[in-house]
C-alpha positions as CSV (number, residue, x, y, z in Angstrom):
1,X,-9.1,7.5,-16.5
2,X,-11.4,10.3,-14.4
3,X,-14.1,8.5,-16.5
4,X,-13.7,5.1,-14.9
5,X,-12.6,6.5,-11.7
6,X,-15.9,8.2,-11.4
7,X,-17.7,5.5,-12.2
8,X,-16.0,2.8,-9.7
9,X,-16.5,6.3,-7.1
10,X,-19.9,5.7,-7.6
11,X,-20.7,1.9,-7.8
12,X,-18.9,1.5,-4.6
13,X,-20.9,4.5,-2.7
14,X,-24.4,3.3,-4.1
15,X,-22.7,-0.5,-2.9
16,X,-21.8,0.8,0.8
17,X,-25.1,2.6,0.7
18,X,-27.2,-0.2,0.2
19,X,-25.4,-2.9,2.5
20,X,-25.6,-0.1,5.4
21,X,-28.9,1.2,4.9
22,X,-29.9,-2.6,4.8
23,X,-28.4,-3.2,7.7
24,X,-29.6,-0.5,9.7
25,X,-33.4,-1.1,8.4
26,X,-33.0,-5.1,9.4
27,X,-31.9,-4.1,12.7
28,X,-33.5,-1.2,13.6
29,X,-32.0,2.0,14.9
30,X,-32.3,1.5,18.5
31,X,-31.3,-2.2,18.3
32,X,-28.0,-1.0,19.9
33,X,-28.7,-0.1,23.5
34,X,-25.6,-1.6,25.0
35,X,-23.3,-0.5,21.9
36,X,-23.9,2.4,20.7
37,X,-20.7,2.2,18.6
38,X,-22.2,-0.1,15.6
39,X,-24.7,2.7,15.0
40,X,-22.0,5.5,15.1
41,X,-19.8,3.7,12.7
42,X,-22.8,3.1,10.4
43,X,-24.1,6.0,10.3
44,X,-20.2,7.4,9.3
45,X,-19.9,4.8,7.2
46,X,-22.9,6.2,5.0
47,X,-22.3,9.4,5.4
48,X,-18.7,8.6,3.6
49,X,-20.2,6.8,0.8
50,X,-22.1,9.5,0.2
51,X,-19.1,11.7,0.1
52,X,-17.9,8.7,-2.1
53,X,-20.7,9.4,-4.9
54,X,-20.6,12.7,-5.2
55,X,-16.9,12.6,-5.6
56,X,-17.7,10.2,-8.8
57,X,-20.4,12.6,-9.7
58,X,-18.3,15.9,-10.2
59,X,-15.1,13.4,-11.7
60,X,-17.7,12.4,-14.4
61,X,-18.8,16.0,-14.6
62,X,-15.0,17.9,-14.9
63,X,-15.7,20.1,-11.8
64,X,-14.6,20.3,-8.0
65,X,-11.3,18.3,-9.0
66,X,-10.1,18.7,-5.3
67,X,-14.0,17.2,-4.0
68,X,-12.5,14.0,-6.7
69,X,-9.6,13.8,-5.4
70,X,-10.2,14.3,-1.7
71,X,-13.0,11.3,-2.1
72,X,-10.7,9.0,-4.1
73,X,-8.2,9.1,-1.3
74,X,-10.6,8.1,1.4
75,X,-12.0,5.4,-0.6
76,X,-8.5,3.7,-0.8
77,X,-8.6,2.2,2.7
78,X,-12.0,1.3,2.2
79,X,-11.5,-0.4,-1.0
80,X,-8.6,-2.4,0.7
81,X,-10.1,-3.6,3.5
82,X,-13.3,-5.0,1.0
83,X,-10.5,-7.1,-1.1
84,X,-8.7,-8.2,2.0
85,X,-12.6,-9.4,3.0
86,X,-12.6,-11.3,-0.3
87,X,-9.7,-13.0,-0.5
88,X,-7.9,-13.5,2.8
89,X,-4.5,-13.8,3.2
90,X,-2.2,-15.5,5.9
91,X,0.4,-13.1,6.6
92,X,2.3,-15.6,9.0
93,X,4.4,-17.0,5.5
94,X,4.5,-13.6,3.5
95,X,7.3,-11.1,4.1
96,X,4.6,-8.5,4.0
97,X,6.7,-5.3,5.5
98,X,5.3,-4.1,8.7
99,X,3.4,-0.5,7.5
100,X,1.8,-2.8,5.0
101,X,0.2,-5.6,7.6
102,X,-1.4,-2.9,9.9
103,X,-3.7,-1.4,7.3
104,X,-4.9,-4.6,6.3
């Protein structure tokens, strides 16, 4: 189980690392003078999947099992929010309790 967890860790940092760093590159760092705040959430959002890799790195490795664990629990909303991107959902005809809708 740490094996494939480690390796999922780390497909989705590289992933998140590449569409980011893309996207920064196509649009330039100081694209952004009236909103600042797609830069700031780019530059956290790579700064995560970074965190996201080497938490795959040391579950592969057997060491830092709190680093693994810490990493694997931010990556949960992140992972979320991709599948909801994927396959959209109408939640008008679900009974989808309440807790569960805002996340997503």
């Amino acid at each position: 189980m740490r094996i494939a967890a480690g390796i999922l860790m780390i497909i989705y940092g590289v992933k998140a690392i590449g569409t980011f760093v893309g996207f920064l590159s196509e649009e330039g760092f100081y694209a952004f003078y009236g909103n600042s705040y797609t830069l700031a959430l780019n530059l956290i959002v790579i700064i995560t999947a970074v965190f996201f890799t080497t938490g795959g790195v040391f579950c592969l490795k057997r060491k830092y099992w709190k680093i693994c664990f810490a990493s694997s629990l931010c990556l949960l909303p992140f992972m979320i929010y991709d599948l909801h991107l994927l396959f959209p959902v109408s939640f008008v005809n679900l009974n989808i309790p309440y807790w569960v809708r805002i996340p997503l």
